[in-house]
N, C-alpha and C positions, 0 to 999 in steps of 0.2 A: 198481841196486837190484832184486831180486828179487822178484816179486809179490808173495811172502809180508814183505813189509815192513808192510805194510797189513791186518791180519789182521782186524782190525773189519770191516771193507768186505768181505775175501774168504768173511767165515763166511758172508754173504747169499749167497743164492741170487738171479739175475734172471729166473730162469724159476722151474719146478718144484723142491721141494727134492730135492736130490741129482741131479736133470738136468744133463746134459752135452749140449753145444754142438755135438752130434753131425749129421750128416747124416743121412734116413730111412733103412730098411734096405734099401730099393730103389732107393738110391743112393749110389753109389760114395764111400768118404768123400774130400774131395778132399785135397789136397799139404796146403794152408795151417792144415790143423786137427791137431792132434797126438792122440795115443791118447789123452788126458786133457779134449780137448774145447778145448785153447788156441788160441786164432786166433794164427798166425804170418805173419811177414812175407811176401807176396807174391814180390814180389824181393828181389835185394838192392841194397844201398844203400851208398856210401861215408859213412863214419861211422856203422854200425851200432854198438852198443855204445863208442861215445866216450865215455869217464871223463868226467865236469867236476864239481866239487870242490862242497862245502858249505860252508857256513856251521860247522857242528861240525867241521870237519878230515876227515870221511869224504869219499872219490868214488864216486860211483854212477855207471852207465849212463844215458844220456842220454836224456830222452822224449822224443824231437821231435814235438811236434803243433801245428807248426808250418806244415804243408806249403803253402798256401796263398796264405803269404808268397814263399815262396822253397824249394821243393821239393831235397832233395838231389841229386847225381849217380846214378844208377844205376851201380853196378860193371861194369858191362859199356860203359855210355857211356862213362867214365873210360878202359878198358880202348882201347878205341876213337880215343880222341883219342890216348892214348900209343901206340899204333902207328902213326898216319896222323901223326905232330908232327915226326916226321924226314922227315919230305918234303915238310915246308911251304913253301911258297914263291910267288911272287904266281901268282895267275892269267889267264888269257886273253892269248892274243899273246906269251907266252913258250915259245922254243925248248928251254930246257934242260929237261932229263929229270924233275925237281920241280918245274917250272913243269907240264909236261904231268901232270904226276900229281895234283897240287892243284888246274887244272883239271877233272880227270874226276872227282877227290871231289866238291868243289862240285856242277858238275851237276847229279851221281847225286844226289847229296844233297837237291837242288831236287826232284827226280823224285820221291823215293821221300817226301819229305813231302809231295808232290800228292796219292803213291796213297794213301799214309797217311788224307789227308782225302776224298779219292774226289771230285779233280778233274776237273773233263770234260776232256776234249779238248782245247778253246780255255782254259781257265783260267789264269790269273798266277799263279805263285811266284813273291812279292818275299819276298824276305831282308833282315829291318831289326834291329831291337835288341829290339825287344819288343813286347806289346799296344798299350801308350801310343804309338809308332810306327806302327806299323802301320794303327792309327782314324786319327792325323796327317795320315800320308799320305792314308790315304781320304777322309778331310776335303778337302782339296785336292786331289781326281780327282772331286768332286760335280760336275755341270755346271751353271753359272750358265745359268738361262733368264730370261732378262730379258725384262718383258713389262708392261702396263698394267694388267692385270686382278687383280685377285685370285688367281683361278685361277688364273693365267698367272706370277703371285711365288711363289704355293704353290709351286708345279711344281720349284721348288730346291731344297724346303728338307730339313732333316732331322729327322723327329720321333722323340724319345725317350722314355721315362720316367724320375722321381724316383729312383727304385730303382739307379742304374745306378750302379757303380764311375767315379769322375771320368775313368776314361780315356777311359768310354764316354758322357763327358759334357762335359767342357772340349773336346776338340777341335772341337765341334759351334757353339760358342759363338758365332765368329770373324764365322760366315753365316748365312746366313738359318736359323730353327729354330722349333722349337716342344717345349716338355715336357708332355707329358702325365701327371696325377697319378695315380698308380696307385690304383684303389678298394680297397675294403676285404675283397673278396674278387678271386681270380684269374678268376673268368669274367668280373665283373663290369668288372674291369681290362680283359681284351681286347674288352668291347663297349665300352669308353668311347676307346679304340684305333684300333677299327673307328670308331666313330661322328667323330672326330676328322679320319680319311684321307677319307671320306667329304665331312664337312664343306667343305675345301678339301685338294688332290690334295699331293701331297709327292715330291719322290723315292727319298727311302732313308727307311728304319725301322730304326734299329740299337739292340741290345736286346740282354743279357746272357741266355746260355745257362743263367748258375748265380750267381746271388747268394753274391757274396763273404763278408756277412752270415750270411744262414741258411742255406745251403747249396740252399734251392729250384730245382727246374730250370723253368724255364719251358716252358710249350708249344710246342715250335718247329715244327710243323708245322702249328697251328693257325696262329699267328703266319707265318711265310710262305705260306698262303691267303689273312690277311688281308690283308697287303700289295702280293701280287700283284694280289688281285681289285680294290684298288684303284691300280693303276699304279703304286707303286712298288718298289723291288727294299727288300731285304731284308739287315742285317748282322748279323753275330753276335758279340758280344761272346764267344771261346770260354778265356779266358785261366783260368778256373775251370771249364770244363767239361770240356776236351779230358784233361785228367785221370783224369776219372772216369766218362766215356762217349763212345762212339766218333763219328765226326761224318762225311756222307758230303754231300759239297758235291750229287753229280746226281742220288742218292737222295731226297734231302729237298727241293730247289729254292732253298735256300740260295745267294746272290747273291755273300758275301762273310765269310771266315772270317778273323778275325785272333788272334794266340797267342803265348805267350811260352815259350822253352826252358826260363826257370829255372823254370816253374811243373809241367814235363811232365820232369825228371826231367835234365835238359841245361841246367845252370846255368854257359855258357861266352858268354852275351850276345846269341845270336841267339833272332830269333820270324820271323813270317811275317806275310803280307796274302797272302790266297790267294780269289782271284775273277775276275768275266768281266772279258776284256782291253779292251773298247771304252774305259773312262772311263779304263784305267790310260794306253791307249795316249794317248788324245787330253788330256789334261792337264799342265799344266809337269810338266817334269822336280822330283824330290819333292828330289833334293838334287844339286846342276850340278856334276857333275866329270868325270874321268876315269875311261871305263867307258861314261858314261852317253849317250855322243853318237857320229854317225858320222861328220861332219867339222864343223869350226870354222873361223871364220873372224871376223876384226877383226870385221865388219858382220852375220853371221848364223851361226847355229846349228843344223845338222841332229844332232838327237835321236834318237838309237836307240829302237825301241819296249821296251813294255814286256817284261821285267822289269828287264834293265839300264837302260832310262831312270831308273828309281827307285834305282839303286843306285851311284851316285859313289863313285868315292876305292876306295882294296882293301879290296874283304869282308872279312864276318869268315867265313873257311873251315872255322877249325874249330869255330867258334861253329854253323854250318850242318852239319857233321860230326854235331857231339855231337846235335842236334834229328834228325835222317835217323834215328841207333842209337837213341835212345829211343823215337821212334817204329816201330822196329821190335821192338823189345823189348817195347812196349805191343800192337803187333799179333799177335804171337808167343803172347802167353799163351791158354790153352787157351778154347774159346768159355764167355761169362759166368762164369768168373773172376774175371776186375773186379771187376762189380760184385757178384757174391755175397758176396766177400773186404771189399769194402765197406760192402755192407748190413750184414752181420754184425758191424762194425766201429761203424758210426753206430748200428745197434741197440744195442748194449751201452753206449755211451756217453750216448745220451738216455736209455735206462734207467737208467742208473745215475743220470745226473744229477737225476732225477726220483725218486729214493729223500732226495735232500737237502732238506731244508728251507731256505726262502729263497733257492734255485737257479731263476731267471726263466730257457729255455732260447726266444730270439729268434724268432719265424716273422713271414712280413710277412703272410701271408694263412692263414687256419684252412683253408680250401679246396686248397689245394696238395697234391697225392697225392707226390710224387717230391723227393724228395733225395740231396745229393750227403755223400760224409764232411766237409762245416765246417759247426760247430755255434757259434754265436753265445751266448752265455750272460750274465748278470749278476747278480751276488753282492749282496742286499740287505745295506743299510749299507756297503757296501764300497767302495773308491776300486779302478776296475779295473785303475790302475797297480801298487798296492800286492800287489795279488791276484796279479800276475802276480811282482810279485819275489820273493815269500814261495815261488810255486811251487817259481822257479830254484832262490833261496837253500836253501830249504830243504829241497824233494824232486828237484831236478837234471830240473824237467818244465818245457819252452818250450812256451808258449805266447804269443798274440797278445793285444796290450789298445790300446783307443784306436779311432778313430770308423772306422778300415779305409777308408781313403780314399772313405768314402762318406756324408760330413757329411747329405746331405739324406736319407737314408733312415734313419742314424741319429737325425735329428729328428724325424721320423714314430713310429719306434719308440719316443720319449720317453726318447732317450738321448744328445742332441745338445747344442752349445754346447761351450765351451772345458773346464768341468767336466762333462763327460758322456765318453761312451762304453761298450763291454763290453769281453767277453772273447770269444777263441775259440778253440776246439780244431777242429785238423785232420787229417785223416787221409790217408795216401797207401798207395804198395803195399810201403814198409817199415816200416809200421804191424803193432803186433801188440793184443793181446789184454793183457799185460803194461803198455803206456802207459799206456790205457783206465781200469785199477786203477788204476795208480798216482796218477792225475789225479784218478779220482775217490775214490781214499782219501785226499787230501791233500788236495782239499775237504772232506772229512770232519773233516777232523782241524781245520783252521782253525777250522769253525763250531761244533765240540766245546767246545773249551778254546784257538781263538786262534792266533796265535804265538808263536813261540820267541826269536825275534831283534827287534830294537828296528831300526826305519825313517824313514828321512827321506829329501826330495826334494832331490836333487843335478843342477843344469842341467835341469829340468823333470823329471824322472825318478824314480822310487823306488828306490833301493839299500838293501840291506844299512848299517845303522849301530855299529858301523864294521864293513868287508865286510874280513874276514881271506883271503878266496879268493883266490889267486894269479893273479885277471884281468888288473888294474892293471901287475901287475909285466911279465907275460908281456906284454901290449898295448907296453909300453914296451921291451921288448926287440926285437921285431919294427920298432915304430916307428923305435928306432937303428938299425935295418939301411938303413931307406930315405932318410933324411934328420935333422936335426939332434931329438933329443928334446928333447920338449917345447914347439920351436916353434910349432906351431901353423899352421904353412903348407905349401903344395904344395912337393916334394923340387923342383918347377921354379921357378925363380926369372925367368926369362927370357921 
C-alpha cells in the first residue's frame, strides 16, 4: 500500500505546515531522505515489499514493524551466506579443502564480531544461539564464593532490575541474586542501584542496554562506574541495543556483552557472550561435547579453554557467517546514520501517535533523555491482541501485542496479568517513512469509525472471522511437504 492510502493522516502536517523532513541547508541532505522529505529505507532487506493479502481480497506491501522481535536478513547477509553455503563443511581438525575453508570462516567471523563490539585483547567470542544463551551461559561462568558472612554470600550474587527482558532475568534465578526495583525516575533508579551494591558487595550487575518495552536506553557508562566503584563487573543485556547503537566493550569498561543475530539483521540462529576470559575459562564447560575438550578419558576431563570449552557438538558456521556480514554492514554505514535515520524514524512515529486520541505511548521513567526505534503503546478500550490483527487483517502492518517477555515491568506499567499487555512498533534500517503512515493512519481509521471485519479468538489468539486470506491454505501446503498434514507432530518420529 502506498502512503497515499491514508489520506486523512497524510493531509496533517507533524511539523510546520508545508515543511519538509529536509536536512538544514548547511547540511548535506543524506541518501535516506528523498527529494520530497520521505525517510527511506536505510538498507536493504530481504522482504522489502512482500505482498501479503487482506482481508478484502487486495495485497499490499508489507509494514514490518516488527523489528524487535525478530529483525529481517539484510540482503547482503543473505547474499553472504549463499556464497560461503557451497563450502560448508565441519570445522577444526578437518583436512579437506571445505573443512579448511569453513574453518577460516568461522574464525574470521569470531574476529570480526569482536571488532565489531571493540573487544580487548584478552576478550571471549563464544558463539551460541542467542541473548537467552548467552546470559545462560554467563549465569554458569558466575564464581560461587562461598563464605560465612554476609558479605562474603553477597560476593556471588547477581543483581538485577524489574525492568529486564526475562532473558535477562530467569537465568539469574537458579543462584544466588537480588532484584532491585527500579524507581520512578531513572537517576533515582541508579542511586537505589548504587545504594543496593553498596549495602552488600555482589559480583555482576547485569542490566538491559535498551528496554524491549519503551525503547529507553539506559545509562551505561554511569551504570559501569557504578558497578565498578563497587567491585562488581558489569553485563549488558545488548539484544535490543546493538541494533540501534554502536557498543565498544574497552571503550566503555563493559565486562560482558551478550546478543542475538536474528535481532541485528542475521536471522540464521547464531548470537554471542563476548567478555573477559577469566570466569569463561575457569568454569564447567557450558555444554560437554566434541570441540570443547583437549583429551578424555573414562576417569577425567581436560577442557579446552575458553571459547571452544563453551561450544560442543559442530557450530553453527554459518549462523556465525551471517552475524560477522551484518555486523559489517552495520559498521560500514556512514558515521551517525543510524541513528539520525532512526531518530527521524521514532520522531515521526511518537508524533504521530500523539496526534491520536486514546493512544497511551509506554515510558518507564518521564526522566530518560534517549531512545531507541521500539515504541511500546496502548489502545484505550482495546484488546491489544485484537488491535494487532485488525492491523494485519486489514492494513497488511505487523506489529507486536502481548506482555514482550517482560511480565514484571509490564506490571509496573499497569499492563500486566493474563488480560493485559500493549502494543509495539518497531523500527530497523529497512524501515521507511511510508510504515510510520500507514500504522499510524490505520489507527486512525480504527478509532474513527472501527473495524471493517468481524473477530474472534481462535487457540488464544485474535483472527480474522472468517479469515478469507490465503495463510491457512499456504501454511498447509508447506506443512505437506515436511511431514503428514495436519498431524500435529514432529516430521521425527524416532
Amino acid at each position: 500500500m502506498s502512503s497515499s492510502a491514508n489520506p486523512s493522516f497524510h493531509a496533517r502536517s507533524l511539523t510546520a505546515p508545508g515543511a519538509r523532513a529536509t536536512a538544514p541547508e548547511s547540511v548535506p541532505q543524506p541518501a535516506w531522505l528523498d527529494a520530497e522529505g520521505r525517510i527511506l529505507p536505510l538498507l536493504d532487506v530481504v522482504g522489502a515489499g512482500l505482498p501479503v493479502p487482506l482481508v478484502d481480497g487486495r495485497a499490499v506491501p508489507y509494514a514490518n514493524l516488527d523489528y524487535a522481535a525478530s529483525a529481517p536478513a539484510l540482503r547482503s547477509v543473505a547474499d553472504r551466506v549463499a556464497d560461503v553455503l557451497p563450502y560448508y563443511s565441519s570445522v577444526h581438525r578437518g583436512a579437506g579443502y571445505a573443512s579448511q575453508v569453513s574453518t577460516a570462516l568461522y574464525e574470521g567471523a569470531r574476529e570480526r564480531i569482536g571488532r565489531f563490539l571493540g573487544a580487548r585483547q584478552d576478550d571471549v567470542v563464544v558463539v551460541v544461539r542467542n541473548t537467552t544463551d548467552a546470559l545462560n551461559l554467563l549465569a554458569s561462568a558466575v564464581p560461587a564464593r562461598a563464605g560465612g558472612s554476609d558479605a562474603a554470600a553477597g560476593a556471588s550474587e547477581v543483581v538485577f532490575l524489574d525492568v529486564e527482558h526475562h532473558a535477562n532475568l530467569l537465568p539469574w534465578l537458579s543462584g544466588p541474586h537480588r532484584c532491585v526495583r527500579a524507581a520512578d525516575s531513572l537517576a533515582q533508579t541508579l542511586v537505589r542501584l548504587d545504594e543496593a551494591l553498596a549495602e552488600r558487595p555482589a559480583a555482576l550487575v547485569a542490566i538491559t542496554g535498551c528496554s524491549n518495552v519503551s525503547g529507553e536506553l539506559l545509562p551505561l557508562a554511569e551504570l559501569v562506574a557504578i558497578a565498578h566503584l563497587r567491585g562488581a563487573r558489569i553485563a549488558v543485556d545488548a539484544a535490543q541495543l546493538a541494533p540501534h547503537r554502536r557498543i565498544d566493550l574497552a571503550a566503555s569498561g563493559i565486562d560482558y556483552v551478550a546478543l542475538s543475530g536474528h535481532k541485528l539483521y542475521a536471522p540464521f540462529g547464531a548470537g554471542v557472550l563476548v567478555g573477559r576470559r577469566d570466569w569463561l575459562d575457569a568454569s564447567p564447560a557450558y555444554l560437554a561435547g566434541g570441540g570443547a575438550v583437549r583429551e578424555v578419558a573414562v576417569v577425567a576431563t581436560q577442557w579446552a579453554p575458553a571459547p571452544q570449552r563453551h561450544e560442543g557438538g559442530t557450530p553453527n558456521v554459518l549462523g556465525a557467517v551471517a552475524l560477522a556480514a551484518a555486523c559489517d554492514a552495520v559498521a560500514g554505514l556512514p558515521d551517525g546514520a543510524l541513528h539520525a535515520h532512526e531518530a527521524a524514524l521514532t520522531q515521526r512515529l511518537v508524533e504521530g501517535l500523539a496526534t491520536l486520541d486514546g493512544i497511551e505511548v509506554l515510558r518507564i521513567w518521564p526522566d530518560s533523555s534517549d531512545r531507541a526505534g521500539v515504541v511500546g503503546f496502548t489502545v484505550t478500550g482495546k484488546d491489544p491482541g485484537r488491535v494487532a490483527a485488525y492491523l494485519s487483517a486489514e492494513h497488511g502492518v505487523g506489529v507486536r501485542d502481548g506482555r514482550f517477555c517482560a511480565h514484571p515491568l509490564l506490571e509496573r506499567l499497569g499492563h500486566g496479568g493474563r488480560g493485559g499487555g500493549a502494543l509495539r512498533a518497531s523500527l530497523g534500517v529497512g524501515s521507511g517513512s511510508d510504515d510510520v503512515d500507514r500504522l499510524v493512519g490505520a489507527l486512525e481509521q480504527l478509532l474513527l469509525r472501527g473495524e471493517r471485519w468481524e473477530y474472534a479468538l481462535a487457540d488464544g489468539r485474535w483472527a480474522p472471522s472468517p479469515d478469507p486470506r490465503p495463510t491457512a491454505a499456504l501454511l498447509r501446503a508447506w506443512a505437506a511437504g515436511a511431514g503428514p498434514s495436519g498431524s500435529g507432530t514432529s516430521a521425527c518420529q524416532g
